[in-house]
C-alpha positions as CSV (number, residue, x, y, z in Angstrom):
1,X,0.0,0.0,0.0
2,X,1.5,3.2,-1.0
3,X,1.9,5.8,1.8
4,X,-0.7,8.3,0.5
5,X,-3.4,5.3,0.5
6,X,-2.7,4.9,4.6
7,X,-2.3,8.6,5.2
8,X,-6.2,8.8,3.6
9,X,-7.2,5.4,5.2
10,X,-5.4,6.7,9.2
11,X,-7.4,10.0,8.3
12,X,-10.8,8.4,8.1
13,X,-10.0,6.3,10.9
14,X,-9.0,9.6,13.4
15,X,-12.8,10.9,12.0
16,X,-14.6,8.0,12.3
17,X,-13.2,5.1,14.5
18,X,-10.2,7.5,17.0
19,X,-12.6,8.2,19.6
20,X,-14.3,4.2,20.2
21,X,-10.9,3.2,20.0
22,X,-9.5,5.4,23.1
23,X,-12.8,4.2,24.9
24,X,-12.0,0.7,24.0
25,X,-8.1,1.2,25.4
26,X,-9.8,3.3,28.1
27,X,-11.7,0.1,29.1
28,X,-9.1,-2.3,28.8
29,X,-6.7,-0.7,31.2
30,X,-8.5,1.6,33.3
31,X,-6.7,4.8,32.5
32,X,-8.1,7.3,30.1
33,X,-4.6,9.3,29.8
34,X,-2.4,6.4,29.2
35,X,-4.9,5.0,26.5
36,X,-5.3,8.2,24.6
37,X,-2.0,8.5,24.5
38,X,-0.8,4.8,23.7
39,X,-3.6,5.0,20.4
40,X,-1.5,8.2,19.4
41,X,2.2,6.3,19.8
42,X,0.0,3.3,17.8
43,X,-1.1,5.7,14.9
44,X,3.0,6.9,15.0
45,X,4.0,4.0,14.8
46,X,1.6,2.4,12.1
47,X,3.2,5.6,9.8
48,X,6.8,5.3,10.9
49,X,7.3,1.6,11.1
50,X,4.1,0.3,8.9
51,X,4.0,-3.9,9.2
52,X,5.1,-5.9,6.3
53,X,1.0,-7.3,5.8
54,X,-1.1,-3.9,5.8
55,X,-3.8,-4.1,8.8
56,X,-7.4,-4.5,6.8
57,X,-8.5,-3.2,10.2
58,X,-7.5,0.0,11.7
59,X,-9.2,0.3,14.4
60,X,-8.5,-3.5,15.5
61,X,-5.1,-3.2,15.1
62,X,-4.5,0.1,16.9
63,X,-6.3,-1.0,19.6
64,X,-4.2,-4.6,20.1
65,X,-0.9,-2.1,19.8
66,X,-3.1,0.7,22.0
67,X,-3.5,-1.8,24.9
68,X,0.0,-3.8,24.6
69,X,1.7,-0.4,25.1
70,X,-1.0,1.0,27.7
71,X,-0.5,-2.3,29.8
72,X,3.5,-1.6,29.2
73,X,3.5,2.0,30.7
74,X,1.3,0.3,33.4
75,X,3.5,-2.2,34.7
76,X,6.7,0.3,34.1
77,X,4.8,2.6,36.2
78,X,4.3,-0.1,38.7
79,X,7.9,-1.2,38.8
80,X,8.6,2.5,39.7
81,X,6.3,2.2,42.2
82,X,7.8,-0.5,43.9
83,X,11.0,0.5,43.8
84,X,10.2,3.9,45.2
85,X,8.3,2.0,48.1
86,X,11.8,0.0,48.7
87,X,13.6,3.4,49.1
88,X,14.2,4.1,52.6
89,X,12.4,7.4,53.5
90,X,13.1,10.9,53.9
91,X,15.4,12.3,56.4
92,X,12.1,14.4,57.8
93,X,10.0,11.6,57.3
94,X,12.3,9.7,59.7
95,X,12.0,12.2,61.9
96,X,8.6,11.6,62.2
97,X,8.8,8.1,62.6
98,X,11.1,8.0,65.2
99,X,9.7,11.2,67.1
100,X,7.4,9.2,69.1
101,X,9.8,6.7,70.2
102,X,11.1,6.2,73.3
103,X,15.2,6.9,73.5
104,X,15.5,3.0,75.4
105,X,13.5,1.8,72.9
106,X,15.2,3.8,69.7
107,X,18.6,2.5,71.5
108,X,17.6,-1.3,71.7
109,X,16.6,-1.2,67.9
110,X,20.1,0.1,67.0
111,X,21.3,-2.9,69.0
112,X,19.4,-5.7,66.9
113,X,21.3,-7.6,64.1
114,X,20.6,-5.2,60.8
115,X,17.8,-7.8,59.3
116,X,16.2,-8.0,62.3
117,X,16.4,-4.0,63.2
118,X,14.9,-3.6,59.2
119,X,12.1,-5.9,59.8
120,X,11.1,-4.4,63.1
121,X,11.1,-1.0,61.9
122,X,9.1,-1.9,58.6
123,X,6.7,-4.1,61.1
124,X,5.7,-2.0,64.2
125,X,7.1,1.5,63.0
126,X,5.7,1.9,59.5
127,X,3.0,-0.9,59.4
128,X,4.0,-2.7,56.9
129,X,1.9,-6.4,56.8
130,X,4.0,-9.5,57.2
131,X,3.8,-10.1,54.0
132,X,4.4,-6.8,52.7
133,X,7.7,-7.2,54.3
134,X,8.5,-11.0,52.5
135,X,7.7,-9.2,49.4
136,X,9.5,-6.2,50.0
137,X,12.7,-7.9,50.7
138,X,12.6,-11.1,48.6
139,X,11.9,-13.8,51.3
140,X,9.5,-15.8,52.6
141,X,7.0,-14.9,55.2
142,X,8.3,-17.3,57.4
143,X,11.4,-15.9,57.9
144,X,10.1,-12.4,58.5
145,X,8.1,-14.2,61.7
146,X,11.1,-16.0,62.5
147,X,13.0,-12.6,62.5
148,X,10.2,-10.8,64.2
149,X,9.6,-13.3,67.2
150,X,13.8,-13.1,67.8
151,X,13.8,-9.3,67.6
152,X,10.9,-9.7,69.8
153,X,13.2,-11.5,72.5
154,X,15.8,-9.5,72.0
155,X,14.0,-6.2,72.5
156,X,12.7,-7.8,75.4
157,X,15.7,-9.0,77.4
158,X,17.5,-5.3,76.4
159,X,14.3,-3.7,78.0
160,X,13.8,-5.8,81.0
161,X,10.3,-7.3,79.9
162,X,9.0,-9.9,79.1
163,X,8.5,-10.8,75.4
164,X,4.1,-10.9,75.7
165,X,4.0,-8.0,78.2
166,X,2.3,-5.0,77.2
């Protein structure tokens, strides 16, 4: 197909079939930002990079590329995400973490072997689920317990309580 013959046939399909096809993407992943602007990298594309059998189907095949590169800038965001959450935080958010705590206790967490003092902290100071945690730092939830219940001891024999007392 010569390149004026899809210039006319993407022109028709921006009048007619651009706006279903953003719904469509829309639908598929949830985001109507992302989708509007993965049909515009699709339509790019289609003109800059045009596959060897011509689509007979605009809008179907914009919207298979739409979605594959909606559901790409999806999990890429979510990757960011993740990572972010992995970061350790702020210097002022720290400060707000540990304002509230008690110097004995702040000391006897510095004291704990480094996994056990990182699990603790992600545990009881920033709330972070069990299995959270196991995600977070690539093990299983058993040995975040396991650390727990032995940071738990240890916590308890450097404060002078016992490890159930309130």
């Amino acid at each position: 197909m010569s390149t004026a013959t899809r210039l006319l046939d993407l022109e028709a399909f921006v009048a007619t079939e651009y706006p279903r096809v953003v719904s469509a993407v829309r639908l598929i992943t949830g985001d109507y930002d992302i989708a509007a602007d993965a049909v515009q990298d699709a339509i790019v594309g289609l003109l800059a990079n045009p596959p060897k059998n011509e689509p007979h189907n605009y809008a179907a095949y914009i919207t298979v590329v739409a979605s594959n590169k909606a559901r790409d800038i999806l999990r890429r965001r979510g990757a960011e995400k993740r990572a972010y959450d992995k970061l350790p935080p702020a210097r002022e958010e720290a400060a707000d973490v540990l304002s509230g705590l008690d110097l004995e206790v702040a000391a006897a967490l510095r004291n704990l072997p480094e996994r056990q003092r990182e699990i603790c902290v992600m545990h009881y100071l920033m709330d972070h689920s069990v299995e959270q945690i196991a995600d977070g730092l690539g093990v299983s939830t058993g040995t975040v317990k396991t650390q727990l219940h032995r940071a738990r001891h240890a916590l308890a024999a450097r404060l002078g309580k016992e490890a159930g007392d309130e």
